[in-house]
N, C-alpha and C positions, 0 to 999 in steps of 0.2 A: 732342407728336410732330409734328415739319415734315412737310408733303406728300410729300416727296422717299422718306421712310423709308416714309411708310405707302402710296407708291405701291409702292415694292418688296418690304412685305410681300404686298399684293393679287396683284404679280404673282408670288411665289412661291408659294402660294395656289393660283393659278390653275395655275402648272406641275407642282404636288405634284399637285394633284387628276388636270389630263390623264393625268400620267406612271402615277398609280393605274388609271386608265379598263385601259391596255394594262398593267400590269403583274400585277393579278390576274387576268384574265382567263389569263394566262398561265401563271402560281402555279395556277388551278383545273386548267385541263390537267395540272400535273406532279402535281399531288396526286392524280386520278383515275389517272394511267398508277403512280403507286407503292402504289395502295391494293393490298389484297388482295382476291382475287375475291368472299370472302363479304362482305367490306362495301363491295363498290361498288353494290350497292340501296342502301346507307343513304346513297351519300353524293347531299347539297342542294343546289342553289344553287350560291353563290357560296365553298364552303367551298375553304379552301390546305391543312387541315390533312390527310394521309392515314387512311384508316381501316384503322390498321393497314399494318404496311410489308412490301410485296414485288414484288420483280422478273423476276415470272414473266410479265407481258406483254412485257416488253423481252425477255424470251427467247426467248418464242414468236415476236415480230414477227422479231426478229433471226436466229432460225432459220429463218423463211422463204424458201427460193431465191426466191421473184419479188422479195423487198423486199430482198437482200443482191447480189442483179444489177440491180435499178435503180440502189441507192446508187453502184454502178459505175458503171451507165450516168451519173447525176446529174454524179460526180464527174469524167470523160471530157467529157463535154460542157461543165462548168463551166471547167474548165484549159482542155481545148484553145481553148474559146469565148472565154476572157477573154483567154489568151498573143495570140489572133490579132487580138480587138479593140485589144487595146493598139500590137500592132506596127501594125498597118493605119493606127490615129488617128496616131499618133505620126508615124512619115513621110510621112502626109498631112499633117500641120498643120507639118511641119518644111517640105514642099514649097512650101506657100503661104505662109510668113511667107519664104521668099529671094525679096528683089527682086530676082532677074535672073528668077525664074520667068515666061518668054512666057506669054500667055494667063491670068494669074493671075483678072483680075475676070470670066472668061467662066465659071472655075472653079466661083469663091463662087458666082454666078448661078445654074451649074446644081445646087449642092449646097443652096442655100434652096431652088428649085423642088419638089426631092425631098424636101427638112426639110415642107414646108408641104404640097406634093399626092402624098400616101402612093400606091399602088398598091393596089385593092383585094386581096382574098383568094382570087377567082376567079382573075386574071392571073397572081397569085403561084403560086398552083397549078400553073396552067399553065405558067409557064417550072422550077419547080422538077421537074418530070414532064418538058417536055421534054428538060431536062440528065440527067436520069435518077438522079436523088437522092431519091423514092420512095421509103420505107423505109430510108433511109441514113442516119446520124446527122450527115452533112452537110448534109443538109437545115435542120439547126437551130441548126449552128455556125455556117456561115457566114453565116444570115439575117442582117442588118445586120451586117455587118463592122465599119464604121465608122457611130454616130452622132452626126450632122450637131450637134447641140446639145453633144455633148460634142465632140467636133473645134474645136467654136468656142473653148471654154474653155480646150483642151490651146494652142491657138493663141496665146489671150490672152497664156498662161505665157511660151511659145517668144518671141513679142513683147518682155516685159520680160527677157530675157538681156542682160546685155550684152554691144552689137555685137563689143566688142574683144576678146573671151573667144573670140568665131569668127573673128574676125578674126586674134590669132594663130593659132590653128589654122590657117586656111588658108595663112598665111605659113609655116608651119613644113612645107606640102604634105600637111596630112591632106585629104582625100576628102568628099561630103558625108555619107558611110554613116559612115564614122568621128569627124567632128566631132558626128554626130545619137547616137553610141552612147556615146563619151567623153566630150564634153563638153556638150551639150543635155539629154541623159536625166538625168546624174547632178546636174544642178540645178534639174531640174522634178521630182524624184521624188514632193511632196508632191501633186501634180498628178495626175502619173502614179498613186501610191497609190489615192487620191480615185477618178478615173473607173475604175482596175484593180473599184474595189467596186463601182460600182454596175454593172457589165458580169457582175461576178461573181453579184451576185442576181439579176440577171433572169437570166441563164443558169439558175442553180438554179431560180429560182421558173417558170420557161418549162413548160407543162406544154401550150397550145393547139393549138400549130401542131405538140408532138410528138404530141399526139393527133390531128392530121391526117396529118402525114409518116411518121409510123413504125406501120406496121400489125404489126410483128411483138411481141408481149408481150415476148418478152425484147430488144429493147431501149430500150422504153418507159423513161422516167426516174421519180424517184421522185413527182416531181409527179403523174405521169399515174396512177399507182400507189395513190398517196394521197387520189386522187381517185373513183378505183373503188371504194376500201373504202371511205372517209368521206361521199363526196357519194352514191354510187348504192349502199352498204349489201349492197358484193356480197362477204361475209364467209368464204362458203365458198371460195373461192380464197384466202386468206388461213389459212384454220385447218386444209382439208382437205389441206394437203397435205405438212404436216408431221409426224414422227413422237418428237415429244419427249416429250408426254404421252398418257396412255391415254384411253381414252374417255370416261370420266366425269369426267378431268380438265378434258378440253375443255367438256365440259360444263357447268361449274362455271364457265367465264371469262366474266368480263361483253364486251359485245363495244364498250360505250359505252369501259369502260377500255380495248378494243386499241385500236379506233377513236384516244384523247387518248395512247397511245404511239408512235401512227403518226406523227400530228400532232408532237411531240416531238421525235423522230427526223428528220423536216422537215428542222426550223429549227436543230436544235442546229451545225451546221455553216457557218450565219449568226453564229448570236452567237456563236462563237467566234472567229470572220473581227473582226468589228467592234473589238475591243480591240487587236488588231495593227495595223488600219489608220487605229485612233482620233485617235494623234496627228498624222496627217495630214490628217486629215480636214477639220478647222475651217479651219485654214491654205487646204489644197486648194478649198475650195469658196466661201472669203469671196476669196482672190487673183483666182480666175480669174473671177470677176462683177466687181472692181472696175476702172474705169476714171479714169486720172487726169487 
């Protein structure tokens, strides 16, 4: 066996193994949200298998009104959040790759300033209170519109177009709005795809600053939600206020299982994103880091 073979077995090896680390871990969760409630005392460790199959925690979480108006909320703030980053990056980075644009290197300057010295959490407070988005779920969309690191990258794209592809355009008199929506969008889309994802999870996983801006429960997102039940074990708002099973039903539900349905429920709107914007993905993210 040459080196070459037994270096790529090692490092498959190594990637089986990581890939294991996050993949059971997350097989255990679906196996406790589909156990049944008399054997989830039995179930151990690290086990994928269910003990025993039903989906009466997915019922109960899913008939819950606070957990079926965050997913709203989640879903609300995820689209608007990501349609607005995307538009915002885009005709920013369309802005600054036109050399006629005046003041272009005063631009970049102040946009690293703000890449590298963040605003604390007090200040932020304070201007998002004085605009009066307190409780508002603009408070959490708009937080970074555009960020500075993924701007740079949609930039890179916008860079390698080529110039003559805008340049008829603008001989034939399209506008800069119509050559950045006709012709620059539909040739960066792997780009576009790529930073659409990652704006798209942090919006979903965004759960901090909704638990500082949004004081009202219903329109807390599912993070914030999921965090109440799972990290601070506050169960009765979750089981009390539903009226699907009887009392001795409830009483019979393990709360560790609602607890790994909640969890479940999370994420399953991640991993279903990720295969849609897969094949973009690799393209999107090795392009815009290279420089020739």
């Amino acid at each position: 066996m040459n080196k070459d073979k037994l270096f790529h077995i090692v490092i498959y090896i190594l990637l089986f193994l990581i890939a294991m680390t996050m993949i059971i871990p997350l097989l255990n969760i679906v196996a406790l949200s589909l156990t049944k409630p008399e054997g989830a005392l039995e179930f151990k460790g690290w086990e994928i298998i269910p003990k025993g199959f039903s989906l009466i925690n997915y019922k109960v979480i899913l008939s819950n009104v606070m957990v079926l108006k965050s997913i709203f909320n989640s879903l609300f703030i995820t689209g608007m959040g990501t349609l607005i980053n995307i538009l915002m990056t885009t005709m920013a980075a369309y802005a600054l790759t036109r050399p006629s644009l005046i003041g272009k290197r005063f631009f970049m300057t102040l946009l690293i300033i703000v890449m590298v010295f963040e605003p604390g959490l007090i200040p932020e407070y304070l201007v998002i209170k004085k605009i009066g988005l307190i409780d508002n779920y603009w408070s959490v969309i708009l937080y970074k519109a555009v960020n500075v690191y993924y701007l740079i990258i949609i930039m890179r794209f916008f860079d390698e177009i080529p110039k003559s592809l805008i340049e008829a355009a603008e001989i034939d008199g399209a506008g800069h709005m119509r050559i950045l929506f006709k012709v620059v969008l539909p040739v960066a889309k792997a780009a576009i795809a790529t930073i659409g994802l990652f704006y798209a999870v942090y919006h979903w996983n965004e759960y901090f600053r909704a638990s500082i801006y949004l004081n009202s429960q219903s329109k807390w997102p599912l993070q914030v939600v999921l965090r109440q039940f799972v990290v601070l074990d506050d169960t009765t708002s979750m089981i009390g206020v539903n009226n699907l099973l009887s009392y001795s039903d409830i009483a019979r539900l393990n709360y560790k299982a609602l607890q790994a349905t909640t969890i479940i429920i999370a994420v399953i709107p991640i991993l279903l994103l990720y295969p849609l914007i897969l094949k973009y993905y690799t393209k999107g993210t090795l392009e815009g880091g290279v420089k020739d």
